[in-house]
C-alpha positions in Angstrom: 122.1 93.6 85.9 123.2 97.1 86.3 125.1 96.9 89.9 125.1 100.1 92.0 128.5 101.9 92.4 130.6 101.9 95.1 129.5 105.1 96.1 125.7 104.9 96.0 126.3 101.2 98.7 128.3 103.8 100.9 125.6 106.2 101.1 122.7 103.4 101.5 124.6 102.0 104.5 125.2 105.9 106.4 121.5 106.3 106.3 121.1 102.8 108.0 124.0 103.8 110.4 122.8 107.2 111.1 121.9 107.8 115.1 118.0 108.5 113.8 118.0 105.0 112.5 119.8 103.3 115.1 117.0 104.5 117.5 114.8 103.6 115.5 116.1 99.7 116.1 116.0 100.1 119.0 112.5 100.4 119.5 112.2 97.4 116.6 114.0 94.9 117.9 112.2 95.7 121.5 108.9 94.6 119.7 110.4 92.1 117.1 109.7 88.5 117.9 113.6 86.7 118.4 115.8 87.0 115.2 119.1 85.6 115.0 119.3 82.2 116.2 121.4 80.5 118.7 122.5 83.8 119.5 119.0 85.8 120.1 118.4 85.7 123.6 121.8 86.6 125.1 124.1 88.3 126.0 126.6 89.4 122.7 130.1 90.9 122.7 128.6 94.1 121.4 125.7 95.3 124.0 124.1 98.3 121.3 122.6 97.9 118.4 125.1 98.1 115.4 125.7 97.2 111.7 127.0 94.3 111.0 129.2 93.2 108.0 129.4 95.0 104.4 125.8 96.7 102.4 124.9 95.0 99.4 122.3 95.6 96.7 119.2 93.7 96.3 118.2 92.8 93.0 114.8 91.3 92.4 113.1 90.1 89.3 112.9 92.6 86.5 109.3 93.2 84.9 111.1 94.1 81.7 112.5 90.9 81.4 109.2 89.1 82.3 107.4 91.0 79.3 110.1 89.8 76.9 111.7 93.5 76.0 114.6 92.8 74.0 117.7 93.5 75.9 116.1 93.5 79.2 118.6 92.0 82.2 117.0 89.2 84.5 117.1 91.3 87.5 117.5 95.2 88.5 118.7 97.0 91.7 115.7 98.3 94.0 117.9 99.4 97.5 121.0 98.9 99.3 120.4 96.4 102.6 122.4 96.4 105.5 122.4 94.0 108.4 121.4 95.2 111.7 122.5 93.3 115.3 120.7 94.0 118.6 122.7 93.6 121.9 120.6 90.2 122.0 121.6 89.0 118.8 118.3 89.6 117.2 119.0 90.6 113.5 117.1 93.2 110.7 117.7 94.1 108.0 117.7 97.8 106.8 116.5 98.8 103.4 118.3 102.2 101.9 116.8 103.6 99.0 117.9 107.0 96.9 114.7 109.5 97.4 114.4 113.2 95.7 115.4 114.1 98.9 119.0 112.2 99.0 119.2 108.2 100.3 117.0 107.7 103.1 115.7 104.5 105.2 112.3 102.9 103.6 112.1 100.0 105.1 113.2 97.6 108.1 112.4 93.8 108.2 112.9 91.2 110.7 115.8 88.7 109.9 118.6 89.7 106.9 117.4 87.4 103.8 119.3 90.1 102.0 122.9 89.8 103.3 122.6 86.3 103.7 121.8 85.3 100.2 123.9 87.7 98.8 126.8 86.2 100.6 125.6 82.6 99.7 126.1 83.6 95.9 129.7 83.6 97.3 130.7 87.1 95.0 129.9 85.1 92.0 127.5 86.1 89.9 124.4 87.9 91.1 122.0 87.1 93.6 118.0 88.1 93.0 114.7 87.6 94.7 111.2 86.8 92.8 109.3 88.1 94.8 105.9 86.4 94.5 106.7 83.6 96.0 110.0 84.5 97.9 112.3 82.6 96.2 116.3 83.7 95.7 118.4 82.8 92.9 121.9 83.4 91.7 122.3 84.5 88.4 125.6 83.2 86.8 126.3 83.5 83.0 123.7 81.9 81.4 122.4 80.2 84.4 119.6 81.0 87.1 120.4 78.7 90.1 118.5 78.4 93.3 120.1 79.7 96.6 116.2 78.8 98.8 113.8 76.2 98.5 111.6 77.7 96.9 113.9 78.5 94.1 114.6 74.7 93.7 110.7 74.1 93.4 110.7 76.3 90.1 114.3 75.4 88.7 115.4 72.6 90.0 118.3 71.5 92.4 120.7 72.2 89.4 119.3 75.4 87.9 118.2 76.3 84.4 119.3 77.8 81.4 118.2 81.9 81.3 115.7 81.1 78.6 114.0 78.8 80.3 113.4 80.7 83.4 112.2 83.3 81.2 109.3 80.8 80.1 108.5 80.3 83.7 108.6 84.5 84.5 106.7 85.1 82.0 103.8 82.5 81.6 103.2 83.1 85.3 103.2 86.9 85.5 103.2 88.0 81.9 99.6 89.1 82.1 99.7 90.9 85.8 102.1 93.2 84.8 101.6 97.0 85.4 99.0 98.5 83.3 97.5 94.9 82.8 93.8 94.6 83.4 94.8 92.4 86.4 96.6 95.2 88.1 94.1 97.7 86.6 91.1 96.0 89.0 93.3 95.4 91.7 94.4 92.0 91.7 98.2 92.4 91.6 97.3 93.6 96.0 95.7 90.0 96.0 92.5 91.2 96.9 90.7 92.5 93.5 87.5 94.3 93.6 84.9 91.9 93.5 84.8 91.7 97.1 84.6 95.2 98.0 81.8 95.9 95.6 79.9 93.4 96.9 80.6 94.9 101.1 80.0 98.5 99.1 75.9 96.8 97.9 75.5 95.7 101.4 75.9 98.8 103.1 73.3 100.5 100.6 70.7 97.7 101.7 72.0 97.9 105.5 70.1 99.1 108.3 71.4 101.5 111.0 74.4 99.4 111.5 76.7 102.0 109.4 79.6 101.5 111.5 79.7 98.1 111.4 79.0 97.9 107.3 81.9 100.8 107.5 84.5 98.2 108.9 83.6 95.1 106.1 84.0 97.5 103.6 87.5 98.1 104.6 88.0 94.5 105.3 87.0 93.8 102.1 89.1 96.0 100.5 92.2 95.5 102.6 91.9 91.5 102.8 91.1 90.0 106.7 92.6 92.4 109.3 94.6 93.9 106.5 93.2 97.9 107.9 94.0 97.6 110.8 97.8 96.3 110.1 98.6 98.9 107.4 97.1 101.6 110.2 99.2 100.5 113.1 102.2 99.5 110.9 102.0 103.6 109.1 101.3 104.9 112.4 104.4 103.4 113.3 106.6 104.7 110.8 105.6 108.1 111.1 106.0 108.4 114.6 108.9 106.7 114.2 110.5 109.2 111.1 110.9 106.3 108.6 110.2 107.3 105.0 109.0 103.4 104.5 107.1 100.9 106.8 108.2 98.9 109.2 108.0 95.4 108.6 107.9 91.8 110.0 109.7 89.0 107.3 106.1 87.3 107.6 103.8 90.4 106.1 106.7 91.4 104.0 106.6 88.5 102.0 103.3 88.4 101.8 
């Protein structure tokens, strides 16, 4: 894959380190279940919230090379992540991203899958993310092998040749691709719009109860309690100044 110049990681990692953002950990890691491990929970040499080793890009799975384009890498760039420390130990991980209006903050998530990984791949080759179903690879040459367990599940503790992960990419997501039908009724969200349709019938047959028929309709479309998390998780971020949401690993990956 492409890799983003040494410039572009410098400015991803100033708007992580910038005193808005710091602040903005702050308040994150105060509502953040314990990150970090053994060292969550006490005291650390540094008592403010800081960065914490080099920012490196995240590649995840390309939807090029899933549709077979000719020439298409396995992976592309999306952000520059940087790891984030509380005075507690708890750890984030801070997603930069280059917007219209110059590299901004988009996104924080609990834990730093994104360092870590990238320093498992050990500076050789490239590590990547699919997405779907969370699992990190390192591509080396012509080899994709796993760096998680649920990388091993789909290649195998040794890995497998490119073109053979390509048969795996691309008879699993070749038809939910953008512009497919399945992302055209809604699918590729995980909800579809079968369900909402039918909450949308029952309100034309309901009775006085609009408020209540209101709510499944959003439920519906949203998936079970998914309204009210996308409401308090926006309202977050814009009170909050992020360009992005604010996420915990376990909705992120979802």
């Amino acid at each position: 894959p492409a890799a983003l110049s040494t410039a572009q990681l410098t400015a991803g990692r100033a708007a992580a380190g910038s005193d808005a953002t710091l602040k903005v950990l702050d308040d994150f890691f105060a509502h953040a279940p314990s990150h970090g491990g053994a060292a969550a929970g006490h005291a650390a040499k540094d008592d403010t919230t800081h960065l914490s080793g080099d920012s490196v890009a995240v590649y995840a799975l390309n939807p090029d090379f899933v549709s077979g384009k000719a020439g298409a890498p396995v992976a592309r760039a999306g952000y520059v992540a940087t790891k984030a420390v509380s005075a507690t130990g708890q750890t984030a991980s801070v997603w930069s991203r280059r917007t219209a209006d110059g590299w901004k903050v988009v996104n924080i998530a609990s834990g730093s899958d994104e360092t870590d990984y990238a320093a498992r791949a050990g500076g050789d080759g490239t590590a990547f993310r699919e997405p779907q179903i969370n699992a990190w690879y390192v591509l080396r040459g012509d080899r994709v092998l796993p760096l998680n367990t649920e990388a091993k599940a789909t290649v195998g503790a040794a890995g497998e040749s490119v073109a053979a992960y390509y048969a795996h990419v691309h008879s699993a997501y070749g038809d939910k691709l953008p512009g497919s039908s399945y992302a055209r009724e809604g699918y590729a969200g995980g909800f579809g719009t079968a369900a909402a349709k039918a909450a949308a019938g029952s309100k034309s047959t309901a009775t006085g109860n609009t408020a209540a028929t209101t709510t499944a309709t959003t439920s519906a479309a949203h998936g079970p309690g998914g309204s009210t998390t996308a409401a308090a998780l926006a309202g977050a971020a814009a009170l909050l100044g992020l360009t992005g949401v604010l996420a915990r690993r376990r909705l992120l990956r979802r």
